[in-house]
TORVEX-493910 format. One line per 4 residues: number of its first residue (from 0); for each residue x, y, z of N, C-alpha, C, O. Coordinates in steps of 0.05 Angstrom, whole numbers. Atoms other than C-alpha are relative to their C-alpha. Last residue first. Example, Ala and Ser with C-alpha at 12.3 -4.5 7.8 and 13.67 -1.06 7.14 Angstrom:
BEGIN
1 = -16,-24,-1,273,-21,143,-15,22,14,-5,44,18 | 18,-24,0,246,-90,156,18,24,0,39,24,13
END
This chain:
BEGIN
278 = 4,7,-32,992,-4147,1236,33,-13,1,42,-22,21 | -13,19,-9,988,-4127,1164,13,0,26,31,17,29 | 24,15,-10,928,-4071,1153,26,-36,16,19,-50,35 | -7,11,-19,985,-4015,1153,-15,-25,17,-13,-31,41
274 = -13,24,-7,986,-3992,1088,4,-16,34,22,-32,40 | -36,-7,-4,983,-3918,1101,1,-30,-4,17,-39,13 | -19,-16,17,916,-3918,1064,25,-4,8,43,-5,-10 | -2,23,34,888,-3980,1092,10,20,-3,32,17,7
270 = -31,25,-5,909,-3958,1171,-11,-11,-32,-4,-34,-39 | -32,0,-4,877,-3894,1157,19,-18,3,44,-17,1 | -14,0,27,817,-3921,1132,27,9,-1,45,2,-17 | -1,24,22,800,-3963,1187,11,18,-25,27,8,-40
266 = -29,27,-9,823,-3903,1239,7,-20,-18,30,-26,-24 | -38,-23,6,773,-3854,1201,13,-21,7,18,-39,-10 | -6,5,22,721,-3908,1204,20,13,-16,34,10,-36 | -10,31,4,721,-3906,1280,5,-5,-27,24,-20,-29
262 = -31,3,-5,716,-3830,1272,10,-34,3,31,-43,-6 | -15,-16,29,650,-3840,1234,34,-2,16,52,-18,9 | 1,-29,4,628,-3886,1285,14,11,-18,33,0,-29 | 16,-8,20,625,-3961,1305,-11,22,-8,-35,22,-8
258 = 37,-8,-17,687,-3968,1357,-6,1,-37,9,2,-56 | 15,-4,16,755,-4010,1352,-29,10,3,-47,0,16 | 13,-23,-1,794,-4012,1412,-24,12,-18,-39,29,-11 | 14,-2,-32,824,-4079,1410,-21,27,10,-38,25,28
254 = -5,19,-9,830,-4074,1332,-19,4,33,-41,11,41 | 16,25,18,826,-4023,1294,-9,-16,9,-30,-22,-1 | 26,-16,15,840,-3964,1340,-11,-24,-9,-32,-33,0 | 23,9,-22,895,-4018,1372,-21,12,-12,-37,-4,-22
250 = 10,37,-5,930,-4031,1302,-23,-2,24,-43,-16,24 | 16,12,13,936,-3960,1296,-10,-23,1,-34,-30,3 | 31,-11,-12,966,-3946,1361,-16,-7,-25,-35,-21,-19 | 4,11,-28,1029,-3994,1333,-30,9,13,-48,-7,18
246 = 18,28,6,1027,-3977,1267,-7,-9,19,-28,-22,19 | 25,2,9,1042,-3905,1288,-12,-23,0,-34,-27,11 | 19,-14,-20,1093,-3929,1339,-27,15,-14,-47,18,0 | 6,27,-13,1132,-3967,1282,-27,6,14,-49,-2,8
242 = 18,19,14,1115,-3909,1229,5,-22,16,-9,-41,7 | -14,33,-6,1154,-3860,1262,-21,-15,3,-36,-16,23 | -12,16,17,1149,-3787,1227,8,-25,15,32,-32,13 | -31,2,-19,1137,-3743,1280,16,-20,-18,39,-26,-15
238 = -20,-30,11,1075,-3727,1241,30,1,12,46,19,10 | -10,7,26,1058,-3804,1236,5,25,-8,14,30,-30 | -26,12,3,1070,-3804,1313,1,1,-31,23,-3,-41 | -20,-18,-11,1012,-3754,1322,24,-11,-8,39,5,-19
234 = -4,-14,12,966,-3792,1282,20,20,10,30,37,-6 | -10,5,13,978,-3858,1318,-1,18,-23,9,9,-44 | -33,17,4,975,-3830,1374,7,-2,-21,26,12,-28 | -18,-19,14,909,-3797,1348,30,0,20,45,20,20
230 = 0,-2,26,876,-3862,1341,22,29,-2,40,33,-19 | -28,15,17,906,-3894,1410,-3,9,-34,13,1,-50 | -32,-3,-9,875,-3840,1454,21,-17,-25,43,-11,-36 | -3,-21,-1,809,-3840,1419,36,5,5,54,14,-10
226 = 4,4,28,796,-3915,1424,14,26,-13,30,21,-31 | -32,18,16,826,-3916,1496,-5,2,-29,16,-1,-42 | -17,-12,-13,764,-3863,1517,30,-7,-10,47,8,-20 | 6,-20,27,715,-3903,1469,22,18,9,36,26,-10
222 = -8,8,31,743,-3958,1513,-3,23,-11,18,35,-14 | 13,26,11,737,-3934,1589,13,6,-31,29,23,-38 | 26,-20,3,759,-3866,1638,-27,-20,-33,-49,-13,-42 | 24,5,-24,812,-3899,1668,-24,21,-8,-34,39,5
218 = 1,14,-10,858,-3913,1612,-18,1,15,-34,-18,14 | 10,22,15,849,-3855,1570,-14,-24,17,-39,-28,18 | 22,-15,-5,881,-3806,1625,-24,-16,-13,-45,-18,0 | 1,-5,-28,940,-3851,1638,-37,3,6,-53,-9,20
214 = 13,27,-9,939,-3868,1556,-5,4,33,-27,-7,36 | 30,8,17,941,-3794,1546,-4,-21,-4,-25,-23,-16 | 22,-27,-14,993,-3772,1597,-25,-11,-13,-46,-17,-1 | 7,18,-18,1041,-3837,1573,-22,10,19,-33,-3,37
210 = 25,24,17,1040,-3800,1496,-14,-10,31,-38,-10,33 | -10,27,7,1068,-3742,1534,-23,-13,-3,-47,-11,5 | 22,28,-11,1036,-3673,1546,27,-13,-12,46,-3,-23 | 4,-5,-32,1067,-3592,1542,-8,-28,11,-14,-30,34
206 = -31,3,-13,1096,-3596,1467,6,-1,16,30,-1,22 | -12,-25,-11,1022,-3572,1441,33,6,8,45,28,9 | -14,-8,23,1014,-3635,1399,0,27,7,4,42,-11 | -25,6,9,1016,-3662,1474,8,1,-34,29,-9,-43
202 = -19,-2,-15,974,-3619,1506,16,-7,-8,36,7,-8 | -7,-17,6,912,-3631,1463,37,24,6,48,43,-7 | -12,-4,36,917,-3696,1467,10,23,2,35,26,4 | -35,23,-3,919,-3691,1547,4,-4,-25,28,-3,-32
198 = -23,-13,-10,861,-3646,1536,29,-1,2,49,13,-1 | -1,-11,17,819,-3697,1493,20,18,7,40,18,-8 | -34,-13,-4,836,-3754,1533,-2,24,-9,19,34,-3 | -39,13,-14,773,-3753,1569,12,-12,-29,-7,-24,-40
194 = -13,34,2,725,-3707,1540,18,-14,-4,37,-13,-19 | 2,19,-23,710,-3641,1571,10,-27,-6,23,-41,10 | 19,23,18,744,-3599,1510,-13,-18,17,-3,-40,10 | 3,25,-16,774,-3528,1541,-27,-23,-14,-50,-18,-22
190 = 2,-9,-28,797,-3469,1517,1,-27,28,13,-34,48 | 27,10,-3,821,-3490,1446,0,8,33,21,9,45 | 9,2,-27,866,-3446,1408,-20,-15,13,-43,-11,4 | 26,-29,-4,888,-3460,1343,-2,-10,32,4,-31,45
186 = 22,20,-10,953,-3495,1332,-23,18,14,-22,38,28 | 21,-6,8,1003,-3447,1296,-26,-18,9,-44,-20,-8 | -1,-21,-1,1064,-3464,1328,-34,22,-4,-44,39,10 | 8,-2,-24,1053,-3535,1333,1,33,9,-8,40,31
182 = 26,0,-10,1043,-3534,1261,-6,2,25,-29,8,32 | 25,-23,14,1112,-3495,1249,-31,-5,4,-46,14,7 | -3,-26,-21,1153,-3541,1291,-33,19,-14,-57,22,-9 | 14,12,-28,1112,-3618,1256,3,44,19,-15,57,29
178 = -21,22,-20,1136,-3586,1185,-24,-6,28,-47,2,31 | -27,-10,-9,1113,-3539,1133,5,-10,28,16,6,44 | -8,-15,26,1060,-3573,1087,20,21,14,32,36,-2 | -17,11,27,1049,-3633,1125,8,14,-19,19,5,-39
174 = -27,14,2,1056,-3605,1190,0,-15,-17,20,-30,-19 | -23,-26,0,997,-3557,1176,32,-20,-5,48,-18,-23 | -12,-9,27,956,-3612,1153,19,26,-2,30,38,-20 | -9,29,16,961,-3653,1217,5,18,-37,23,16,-53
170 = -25,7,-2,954,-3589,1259,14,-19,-24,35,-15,-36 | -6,-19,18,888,-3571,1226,30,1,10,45,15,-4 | 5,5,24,868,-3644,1243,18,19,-13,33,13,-31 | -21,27,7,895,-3634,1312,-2,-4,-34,19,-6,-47
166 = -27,-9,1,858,-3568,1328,13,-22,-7,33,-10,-16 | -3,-23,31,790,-3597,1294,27,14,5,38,22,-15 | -4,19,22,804,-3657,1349,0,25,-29,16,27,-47 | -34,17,9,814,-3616,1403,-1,-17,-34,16,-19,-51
162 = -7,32,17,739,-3585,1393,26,-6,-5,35,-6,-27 | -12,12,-15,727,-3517,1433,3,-35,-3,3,-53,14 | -34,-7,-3,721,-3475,1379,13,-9,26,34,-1,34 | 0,16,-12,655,-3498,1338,34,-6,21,51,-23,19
158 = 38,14,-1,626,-3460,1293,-1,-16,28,-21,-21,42 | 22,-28,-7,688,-3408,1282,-30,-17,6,-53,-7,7 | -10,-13,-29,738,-3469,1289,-16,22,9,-18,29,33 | 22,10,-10,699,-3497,1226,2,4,29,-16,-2,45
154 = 37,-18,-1,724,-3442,1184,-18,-16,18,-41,-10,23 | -2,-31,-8,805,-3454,1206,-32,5,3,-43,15,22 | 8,-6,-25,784,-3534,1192,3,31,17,-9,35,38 | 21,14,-9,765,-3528,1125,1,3,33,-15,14,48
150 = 23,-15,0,822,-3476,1116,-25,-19,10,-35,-12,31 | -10,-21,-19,879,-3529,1132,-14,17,8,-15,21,32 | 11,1,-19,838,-3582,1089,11,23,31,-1,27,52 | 28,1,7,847,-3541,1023,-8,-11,36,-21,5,50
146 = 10,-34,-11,915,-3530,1045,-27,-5,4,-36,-5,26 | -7,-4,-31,929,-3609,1057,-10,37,8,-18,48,28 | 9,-35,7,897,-3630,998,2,11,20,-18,17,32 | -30,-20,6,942,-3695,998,-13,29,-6,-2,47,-19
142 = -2,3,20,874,-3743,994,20,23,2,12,41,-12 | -13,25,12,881,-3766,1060,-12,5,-22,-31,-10,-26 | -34,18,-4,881,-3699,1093,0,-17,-18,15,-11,-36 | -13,-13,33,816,-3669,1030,27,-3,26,49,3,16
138 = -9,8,24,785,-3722,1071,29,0,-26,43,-13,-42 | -15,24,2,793,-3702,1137,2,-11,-24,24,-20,-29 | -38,-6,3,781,-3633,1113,8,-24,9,30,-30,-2 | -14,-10,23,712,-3655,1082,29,5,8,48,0,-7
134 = -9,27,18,687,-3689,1148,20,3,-21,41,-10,-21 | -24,3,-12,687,-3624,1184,16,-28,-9,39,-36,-8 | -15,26,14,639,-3598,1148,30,-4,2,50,5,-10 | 6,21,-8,609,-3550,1195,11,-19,-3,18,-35,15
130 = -13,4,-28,630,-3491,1165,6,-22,14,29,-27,21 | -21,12,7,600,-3513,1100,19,-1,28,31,-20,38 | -11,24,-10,536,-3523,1117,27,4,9,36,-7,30 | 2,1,-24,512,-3455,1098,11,-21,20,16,-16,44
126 = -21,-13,-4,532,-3473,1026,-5,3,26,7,-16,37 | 10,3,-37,474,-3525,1030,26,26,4,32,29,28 | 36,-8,6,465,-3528,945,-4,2,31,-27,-1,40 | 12,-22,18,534,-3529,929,-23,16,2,-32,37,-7
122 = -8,-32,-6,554,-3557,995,0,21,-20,5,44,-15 | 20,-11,-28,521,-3624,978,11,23,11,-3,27,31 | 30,-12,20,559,-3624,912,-19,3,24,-34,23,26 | -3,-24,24,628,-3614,946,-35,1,-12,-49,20,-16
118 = 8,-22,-8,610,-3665,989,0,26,-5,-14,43,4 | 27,-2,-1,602,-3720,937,-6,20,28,-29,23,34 | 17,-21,25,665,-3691,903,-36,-7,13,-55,6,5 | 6,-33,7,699,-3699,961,-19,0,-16,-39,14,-13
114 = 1,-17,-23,684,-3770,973,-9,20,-5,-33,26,-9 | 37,-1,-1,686,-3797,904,-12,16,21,-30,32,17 | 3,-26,40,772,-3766,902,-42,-1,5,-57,18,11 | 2,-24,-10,769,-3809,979,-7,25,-22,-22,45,-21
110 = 0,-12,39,751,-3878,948,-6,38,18,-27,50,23 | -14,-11,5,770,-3904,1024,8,14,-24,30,22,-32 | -15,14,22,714,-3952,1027,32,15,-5,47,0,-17 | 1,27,-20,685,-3917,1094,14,-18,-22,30,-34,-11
106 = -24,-1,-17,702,-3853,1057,-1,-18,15,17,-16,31 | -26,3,11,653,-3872,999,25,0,8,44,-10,-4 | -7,38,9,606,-3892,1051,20,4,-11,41,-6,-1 | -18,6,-27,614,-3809,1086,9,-39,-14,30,-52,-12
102 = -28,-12,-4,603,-3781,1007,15,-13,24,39,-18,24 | -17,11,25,534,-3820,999,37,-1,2,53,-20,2 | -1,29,-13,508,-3794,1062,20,-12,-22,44,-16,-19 | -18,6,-34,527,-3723,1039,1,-22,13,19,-25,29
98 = -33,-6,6,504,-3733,960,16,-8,32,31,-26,39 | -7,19,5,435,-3764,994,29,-4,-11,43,-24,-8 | -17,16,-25,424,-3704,1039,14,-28,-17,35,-36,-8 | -20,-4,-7,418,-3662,965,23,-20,27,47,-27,29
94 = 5,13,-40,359,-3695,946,31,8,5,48,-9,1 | -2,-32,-20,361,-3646,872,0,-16,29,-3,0,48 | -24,-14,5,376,-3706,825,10,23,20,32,32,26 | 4,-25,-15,313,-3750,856,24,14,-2,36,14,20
90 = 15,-14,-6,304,-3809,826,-4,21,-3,-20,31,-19 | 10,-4,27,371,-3816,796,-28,1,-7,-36,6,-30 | -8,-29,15,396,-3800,862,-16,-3,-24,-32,16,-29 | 13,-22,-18,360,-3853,905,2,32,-23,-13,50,-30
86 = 28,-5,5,387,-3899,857,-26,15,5,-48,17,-7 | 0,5,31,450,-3886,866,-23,8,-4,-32,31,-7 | -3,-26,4,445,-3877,942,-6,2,-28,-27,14,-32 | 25,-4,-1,415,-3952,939,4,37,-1,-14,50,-10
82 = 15,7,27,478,-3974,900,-26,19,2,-36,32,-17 | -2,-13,14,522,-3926,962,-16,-15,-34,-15,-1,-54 | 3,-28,-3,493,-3962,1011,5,18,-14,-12,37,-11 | 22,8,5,508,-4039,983,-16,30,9,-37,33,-5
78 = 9,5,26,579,-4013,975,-25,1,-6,-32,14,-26 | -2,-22,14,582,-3985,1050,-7,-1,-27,-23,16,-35 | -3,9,22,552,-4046,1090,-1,37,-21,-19,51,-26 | -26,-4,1,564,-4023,1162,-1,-13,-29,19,-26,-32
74 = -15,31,-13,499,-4042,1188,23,4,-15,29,-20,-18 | 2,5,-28,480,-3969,1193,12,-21,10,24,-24,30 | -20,-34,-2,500,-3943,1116,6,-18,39,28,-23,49 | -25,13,10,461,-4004,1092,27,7,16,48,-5,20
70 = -6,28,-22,397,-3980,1137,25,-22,-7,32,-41,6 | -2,-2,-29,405,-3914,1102,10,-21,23,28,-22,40 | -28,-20,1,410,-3938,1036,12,9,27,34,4,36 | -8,24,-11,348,-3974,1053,25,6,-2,40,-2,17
66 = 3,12,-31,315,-3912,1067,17,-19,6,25,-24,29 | -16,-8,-10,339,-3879,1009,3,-4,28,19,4,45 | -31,7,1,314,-3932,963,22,15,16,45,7,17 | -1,31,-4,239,-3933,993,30,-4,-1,43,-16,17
62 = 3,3,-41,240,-3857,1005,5,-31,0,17,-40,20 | -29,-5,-8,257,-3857,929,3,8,22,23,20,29 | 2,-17,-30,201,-3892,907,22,-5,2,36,-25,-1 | -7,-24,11,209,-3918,827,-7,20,22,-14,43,17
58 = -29,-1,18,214,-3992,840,21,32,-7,44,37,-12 | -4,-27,8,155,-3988,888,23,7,-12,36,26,-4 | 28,-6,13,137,-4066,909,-10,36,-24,-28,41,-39 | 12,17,25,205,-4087,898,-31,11,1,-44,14,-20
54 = -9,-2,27,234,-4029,934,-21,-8,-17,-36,5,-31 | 17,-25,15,173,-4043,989,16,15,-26,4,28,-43 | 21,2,15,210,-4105,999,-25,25,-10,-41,27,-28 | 4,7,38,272,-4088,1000,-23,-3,-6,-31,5,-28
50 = -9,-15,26,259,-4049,1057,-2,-5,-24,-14,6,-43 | 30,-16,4,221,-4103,1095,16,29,-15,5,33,-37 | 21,14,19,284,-4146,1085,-32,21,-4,-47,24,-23 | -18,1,33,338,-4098,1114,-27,-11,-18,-38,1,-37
46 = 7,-34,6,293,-4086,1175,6,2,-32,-6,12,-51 | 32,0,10,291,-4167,1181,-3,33,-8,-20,39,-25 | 3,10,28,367,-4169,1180,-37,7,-7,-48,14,-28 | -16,-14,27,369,-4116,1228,2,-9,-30,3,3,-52
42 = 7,31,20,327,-4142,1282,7,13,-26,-8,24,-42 | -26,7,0,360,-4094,1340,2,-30,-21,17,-50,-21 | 8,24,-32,289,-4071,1366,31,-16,-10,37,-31,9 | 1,-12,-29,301,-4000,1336,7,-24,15,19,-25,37
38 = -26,-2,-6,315,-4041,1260,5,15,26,29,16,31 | -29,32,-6,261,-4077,1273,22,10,4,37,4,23 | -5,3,-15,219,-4011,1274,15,-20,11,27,-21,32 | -14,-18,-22,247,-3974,1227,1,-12,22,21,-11,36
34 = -23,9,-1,232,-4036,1181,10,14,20,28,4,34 | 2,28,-10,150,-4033,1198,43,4,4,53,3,27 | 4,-13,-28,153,-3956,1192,12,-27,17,25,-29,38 | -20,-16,-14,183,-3970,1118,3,-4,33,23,-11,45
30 = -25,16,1,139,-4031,1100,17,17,14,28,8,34 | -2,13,-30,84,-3981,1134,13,-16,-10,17,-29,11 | -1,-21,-25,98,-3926,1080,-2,-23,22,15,-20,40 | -28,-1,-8,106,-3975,1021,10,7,26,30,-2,38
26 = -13,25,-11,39,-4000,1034,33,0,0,48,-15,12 | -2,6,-16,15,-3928,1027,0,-29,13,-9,-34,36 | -13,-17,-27,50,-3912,969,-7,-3,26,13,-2,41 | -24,19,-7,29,-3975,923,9,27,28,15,22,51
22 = 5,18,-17,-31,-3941,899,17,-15,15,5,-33,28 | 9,-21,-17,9,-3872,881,-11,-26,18,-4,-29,41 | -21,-13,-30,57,-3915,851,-16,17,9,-2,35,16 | -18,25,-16,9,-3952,806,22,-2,28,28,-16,46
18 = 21,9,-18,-33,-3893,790,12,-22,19,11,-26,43 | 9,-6,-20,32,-3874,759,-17,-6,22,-9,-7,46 | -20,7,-26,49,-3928,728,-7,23,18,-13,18,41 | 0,21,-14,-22,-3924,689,32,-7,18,31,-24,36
14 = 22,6,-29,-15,-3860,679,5,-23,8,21,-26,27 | -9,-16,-22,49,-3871,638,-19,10,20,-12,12,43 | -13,19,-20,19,-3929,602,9,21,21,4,16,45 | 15,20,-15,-36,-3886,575,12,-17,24,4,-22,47
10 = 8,-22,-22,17,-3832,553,-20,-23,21,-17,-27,45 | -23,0,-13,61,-3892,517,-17,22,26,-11,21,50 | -6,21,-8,-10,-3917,474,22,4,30,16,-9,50 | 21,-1,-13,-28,-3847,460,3,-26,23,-1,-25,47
6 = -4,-17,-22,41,-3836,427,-20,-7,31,-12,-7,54 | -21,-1,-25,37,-3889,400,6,8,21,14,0,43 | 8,27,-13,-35,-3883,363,26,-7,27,23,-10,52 | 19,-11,-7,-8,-3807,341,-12,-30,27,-12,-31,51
2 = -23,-9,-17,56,-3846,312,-25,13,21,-21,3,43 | -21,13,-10,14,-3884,270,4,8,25,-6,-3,45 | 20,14,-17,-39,-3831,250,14,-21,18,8,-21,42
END
């Protein structure tokens, strides 16, 4: 009879949270709409705050934690993005997008091993994706999985085959596993990339450009243009092996050139992995 009473006691309470989060859902829903829209109008801390607060009002909504996760992810707070992914997950085991958001923070921290594995699980259940994932072979570069990313980018050249940058990548892991000759040998074909330097890159891990071709072309065509030029300088020169003139374009990526984008956070992690944050 005891245990019968308990039981009854634990099922009661469990309606009662329910009811509780069902009543609570639509004040979570315009905390949300409310933070979307601060964060449109460029009021970021306030977006942040009307998030948390429908957390706190909905402990156990996982639009509430993956939202704010979201808005962590935006203002460049990776740690505090990957708690609310967490929590998002343990919600919701099957939200697959939350593995793939999850996966890009971890590579904004440079915990590349967490990385993979959190796109690895969003390509369990998105296999269709995979082509696409173009993130994953930069990864599986700076974690020494150079074949692994060699193929990544071979399959994403079928999705997408006029992208210099997926020929450079799949350069970058070619010439780490049989030299700078041999990757320029094998450098996939690209027809044509419209954006400025991309060509003039492409040209010069071809053997047909100079570095002074792709700041020229850089130069007058604005920042995200110079941002571009000086990140894969400084990946070109670290297949040529000379770490002054890498550190050198790295420093600008980071620095004078610095943009807010996934490839901007490539550059930041590449100058922490190779050591090169000292100026």
């Amino acid at each position: 009879m005891k245990f019968a009473s308990y039981a009854l006691v634990f099922l009661l309470l469990a309606f009662g949270a329910i009811a509780a989060e069902k009543a609570a859902a639509p004040a979570v829903d315009e905390l949300i709409q409310k933070s979307a829209q601060a964060f449109r109008e460029r009021r970021r801390d306030e977006a942040v705050q009307l998030a948390t607060q429908a957390i706190e009002l909905s402990p156990t909504n996982f639009r509430a934690a993956f939202f704010r996760g979201q808005l962590y992810a935006r203002v460049s707070k990776p740690r505090e993005a990957i708690a609310d992914f967490d929590r998002a997950l343990k919600l919701d085991p099957k939200a697959i997008d939350v593995y793939q958001q999850r996966g890009a923070e971890h590579f904004k921290l440079a915990e590349i091993k967490e990385s993979i594995a959190d796109f690895d699980k969003f390509l369990e259940s998105a296999p269709q994706q995979a082509a696409q994932h173009w993130q994953r072979g930069i990864a599986y570069y700076y974690a020494g999985k150079f074949e692994e990313g060699k193929k990544q980018f071979e399959l994403h050249q079928t999705v997408n085959p006029s992208d210099v940058e997926n020929a450079v990548w799949h350069y970058l892991c070619t010439a780490k596993l049989k030299g700078a000759d041999a990757a320029r040998a094998a450098l996939l074909p690209i027809p044509e990339d419209t954006r400025v330097p991309m060509m003039q890159i492409y040209a010069l891990f071809a053997g047909k450009g100079t570095p002074e071709a792709v700041l020229e072309a850089a130069n007058k065509a604005g920042r995200d243009a110079q941002f571009y030029a000086h990140l894969y300088l400084a990946l070109f020169y670290e297949a040529q092996k000379d770490p002054a003139k890498e550190r050198e374009h790295i420093l600008k990526a980071t620095g004078e050139f610095a943009m807010d984008h996934y490839m901007g956070d490539v550059a930041r992690v590449h100058k922490q992995l190779r050591t090169l944050a000292k100026t």
